[in-house]
N, C-alpha and C positions, 0 to 999 in steps of 0.2 A: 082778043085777050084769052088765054090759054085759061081752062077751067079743072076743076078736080076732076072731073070725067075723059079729061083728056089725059092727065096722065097716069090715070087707070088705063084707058085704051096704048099708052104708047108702053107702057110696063107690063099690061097682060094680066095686071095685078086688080083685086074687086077694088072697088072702090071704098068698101070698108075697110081693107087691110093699107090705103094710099091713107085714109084719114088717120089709120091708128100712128104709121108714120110721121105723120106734121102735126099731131098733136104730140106726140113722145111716149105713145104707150109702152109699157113693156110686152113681152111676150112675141116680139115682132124680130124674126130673124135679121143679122148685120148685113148680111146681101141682101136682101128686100132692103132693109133701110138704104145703100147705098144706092140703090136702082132709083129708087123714086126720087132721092136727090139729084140724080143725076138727069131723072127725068123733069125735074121740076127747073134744074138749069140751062136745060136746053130747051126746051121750052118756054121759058119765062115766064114762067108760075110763083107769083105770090100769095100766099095766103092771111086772108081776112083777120091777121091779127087783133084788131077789135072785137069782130063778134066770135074769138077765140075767147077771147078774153073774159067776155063779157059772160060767154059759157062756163069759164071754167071760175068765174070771179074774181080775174087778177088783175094786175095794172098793169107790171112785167117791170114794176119802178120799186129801187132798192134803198130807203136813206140809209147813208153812210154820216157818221157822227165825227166829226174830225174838232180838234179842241182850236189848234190852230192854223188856217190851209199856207199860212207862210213858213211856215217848218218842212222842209226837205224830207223827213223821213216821212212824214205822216204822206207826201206826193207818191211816193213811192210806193207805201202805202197801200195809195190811190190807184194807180197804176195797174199792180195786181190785182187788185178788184176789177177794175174796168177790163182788163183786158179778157177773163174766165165771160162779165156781164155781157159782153160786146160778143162774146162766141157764142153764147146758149139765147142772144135776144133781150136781155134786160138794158134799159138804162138807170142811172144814179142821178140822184137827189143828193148833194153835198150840203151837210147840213153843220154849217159853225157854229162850236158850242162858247168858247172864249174862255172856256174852265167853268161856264156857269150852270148852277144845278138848276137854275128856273129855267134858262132856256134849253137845256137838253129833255127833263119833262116836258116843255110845248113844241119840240120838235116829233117826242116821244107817242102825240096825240095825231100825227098823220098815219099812225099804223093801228091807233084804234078807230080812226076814224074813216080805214078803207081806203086811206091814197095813198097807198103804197105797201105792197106784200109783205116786207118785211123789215128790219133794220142791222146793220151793223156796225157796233159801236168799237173806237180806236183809241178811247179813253173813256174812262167814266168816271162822273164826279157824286151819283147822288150814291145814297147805301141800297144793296141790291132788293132789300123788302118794298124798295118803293119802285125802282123797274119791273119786280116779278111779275104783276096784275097783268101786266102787257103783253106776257106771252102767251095771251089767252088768243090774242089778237092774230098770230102771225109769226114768224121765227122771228130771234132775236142772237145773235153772236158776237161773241165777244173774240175780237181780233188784237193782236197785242197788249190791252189789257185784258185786266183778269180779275175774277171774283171769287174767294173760296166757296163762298154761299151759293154762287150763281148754279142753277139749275137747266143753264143752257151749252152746247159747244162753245168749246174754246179755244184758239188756235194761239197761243204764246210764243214768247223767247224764254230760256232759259238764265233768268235776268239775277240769280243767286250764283249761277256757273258763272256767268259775264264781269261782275262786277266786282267776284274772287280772282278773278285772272288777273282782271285792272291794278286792284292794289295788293297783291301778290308782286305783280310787276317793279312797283314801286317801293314797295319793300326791299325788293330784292337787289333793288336800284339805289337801299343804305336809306330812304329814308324813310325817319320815326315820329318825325309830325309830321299828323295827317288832316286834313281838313275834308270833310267832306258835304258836299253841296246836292242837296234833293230837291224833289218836286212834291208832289201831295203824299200824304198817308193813305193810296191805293194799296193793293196787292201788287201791284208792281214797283213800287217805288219801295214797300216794306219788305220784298224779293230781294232787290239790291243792298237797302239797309242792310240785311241778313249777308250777303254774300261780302261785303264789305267789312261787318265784323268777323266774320268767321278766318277773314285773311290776320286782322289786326291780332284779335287772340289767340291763335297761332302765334304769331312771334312774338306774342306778349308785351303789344304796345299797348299805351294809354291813349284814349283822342278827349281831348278836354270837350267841354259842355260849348266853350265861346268856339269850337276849330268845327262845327257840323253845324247849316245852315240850311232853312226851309225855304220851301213857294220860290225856287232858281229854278227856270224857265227859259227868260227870255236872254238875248245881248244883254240890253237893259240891266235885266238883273244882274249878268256875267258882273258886269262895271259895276252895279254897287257893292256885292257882294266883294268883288276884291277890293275897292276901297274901303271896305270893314275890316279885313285881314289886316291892312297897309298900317291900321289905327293900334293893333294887337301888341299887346306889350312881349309876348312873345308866338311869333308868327309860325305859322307851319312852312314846312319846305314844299311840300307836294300837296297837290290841289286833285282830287275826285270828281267832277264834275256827270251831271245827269243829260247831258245832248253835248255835240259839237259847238252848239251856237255860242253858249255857255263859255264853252271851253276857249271857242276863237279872240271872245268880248275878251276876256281874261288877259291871253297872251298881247294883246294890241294894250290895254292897258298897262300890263307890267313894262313892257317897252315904253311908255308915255313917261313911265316913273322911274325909266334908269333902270329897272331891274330887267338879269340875262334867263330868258326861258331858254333849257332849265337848270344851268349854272345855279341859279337865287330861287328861284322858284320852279318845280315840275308841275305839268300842268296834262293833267289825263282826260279824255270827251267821252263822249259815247254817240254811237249810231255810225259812224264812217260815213257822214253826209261829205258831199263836194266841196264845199268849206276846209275840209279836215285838212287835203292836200294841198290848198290854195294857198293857207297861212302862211307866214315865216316866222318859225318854223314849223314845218310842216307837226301836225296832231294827232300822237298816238291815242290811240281812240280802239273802243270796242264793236266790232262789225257788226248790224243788226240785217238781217235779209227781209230786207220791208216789203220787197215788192213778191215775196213769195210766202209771206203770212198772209197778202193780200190775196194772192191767185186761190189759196188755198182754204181761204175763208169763206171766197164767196162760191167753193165747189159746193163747199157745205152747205151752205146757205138753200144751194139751187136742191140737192140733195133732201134738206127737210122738209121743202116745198113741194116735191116730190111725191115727200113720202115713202123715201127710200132711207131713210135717217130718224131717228126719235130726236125729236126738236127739244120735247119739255124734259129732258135728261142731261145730268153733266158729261160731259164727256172733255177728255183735255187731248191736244195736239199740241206738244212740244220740241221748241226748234233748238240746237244750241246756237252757241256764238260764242267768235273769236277773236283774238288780241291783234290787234294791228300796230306793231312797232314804229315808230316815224321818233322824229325830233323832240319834241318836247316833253319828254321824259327823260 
């Protein structure tokens, strides 16, 4: 079994300048770094990542905070995180929260309690005074959502640009009821609210009190919420929805009820999950690049860790996103 002295002897290199290598010092030239990987793979040189570990007090384990892991976008999400984690050596702890603020707290206590370096959350349900204690503990990033308050990186969508484009579209598309369908009173869902009115007043529509509906989520929800509409003594033409899922439930309903999407009803999604294209008719939807908030969150992450980053500072990274035209509008 090949040892750290050997591939100092096969590099020519000290044996302090092979460790500063595999542990990731800085100061350490990009030709030296690649010599000793190369010598380390020819070789068959692994390193004692435990008592790396245990030296530098890490786990090398990341939770990732996800609300629901059957939502397509939040996978993708996933994806991008794992795929930066799986380069630099981390693995993930996938941790479902269900939208629930008790268990996102006791998941929250694996990074005060040292099993796990750090966290990155893909939604957040409690107010950020009662997260903040924790990033005493370890980084903390906020991926896709977002917190004005928040005192840590953040890596967003541009969810006020996104959800102006949507029903900009639909305006422009002639219609003047507009119903619109949200998720929690987050920063990102009150991002959309915003970019949602800023289209309507503009063109100087009115959206009644009964035509904008909360806590839409799931299918599930899709279906009740349009059987609320269906009840409306006078209904909207165009539907805003907060996910595809949402938006797919909807169109399979209005079909069950004789109504033509979007002849009777338009129906708009968000995220451009696999679903969107699969429907009939297919679902104009707003494009979210989930798997590269995700790459890019957890560069961050590896960054603060580092020490090459100021963790307890806000800092924002923001993505746009785009209208994706299809049928049902």
């Amino acid at each position: 079994m090949a040892t750290i002295a050997d591939v100092a002897d096969y590099t020519g290199l000290s044996r302090a300048t092979v460790s500063r290598v595999i542990n990731d010092y800085p100061h350490v030239s990009k030709d030296k770094r690649q010599l000793v990987h190369e010598a380390m793979k020819e070789l068959g040189y692994f390193p004692n990542t435990s008592a790396r570990n245990l030296r530098n007090r890490r786990t090398n384990l990341v939770a990732v905070l996800i609300p629901r892991l059957t939502n397509p976008f939040f996978t993708l999400i996933l994806d991008g995180i794992e795929k930066v984690a799986e380069e630099n050596g981390f693995q993930l702890i996938i941790c479902q929260t269900k939208s629930s603020k008790k268990k996102e707290l006791e998941f929250l206590n694996l990074l005060q309690t040292k099993q796990v370096d750090g966290v990155i959350f893909t939604s957040i349900e409690n107010d950020w005074e009662q997260i903040q204690p924790y990033t005493d503990h370890g980084p903390i990033i906020l991926c896709n959502e977002y917190h004005h308050d928040a005192t840590v990186p953040m890596v967003r969508l541009n969810q006020v640009q996104g959800s102006y484009l949507g029903t900009k579209h639909l305006i422009e598309r002639g219609h003047q009821r507009l119903a619109y369908c949200m998720g929690s009173t987050s920063g990102l869902s009150n991002d959309r609210r915003k970019g949602f009115f800023q289209a309507v007043d503009e063109a100087g529509l009115e959206v009644k009190s009964e035509w904008i509906f909360h806590d839409t989520y799931t299918m599930e929800d899709g279906v009740k919420t349009f059987n609320k509409i269906l009840t409306l003594a006078e209904r909207p033409t165009a539907i805003f929805t907060g996910g595809d899922e949402v938006a797919a439930a909807m169109v399979k309903e209005a079909k069950r009820n004789g109504l033509d999407v979007p002849g009777d009803m338009a129906i708009l999604g968000f995220d451009d999950q696999p679903i969107a294209s699969m429907i009939e008719p297919e679902l104009t939807t707003i494009y979210q690049p989930g798997a590269e908030i995700g790459s890019r969150a957890m560069t961050i992450f590896i960054d603060c860790l580092k020490g090459k980053r100021e963790r307890v500072r806000q800092s924002v990274m923001e993505l746009p996103l785009s209208l994706i035209i299809r049928k049902s509008t």
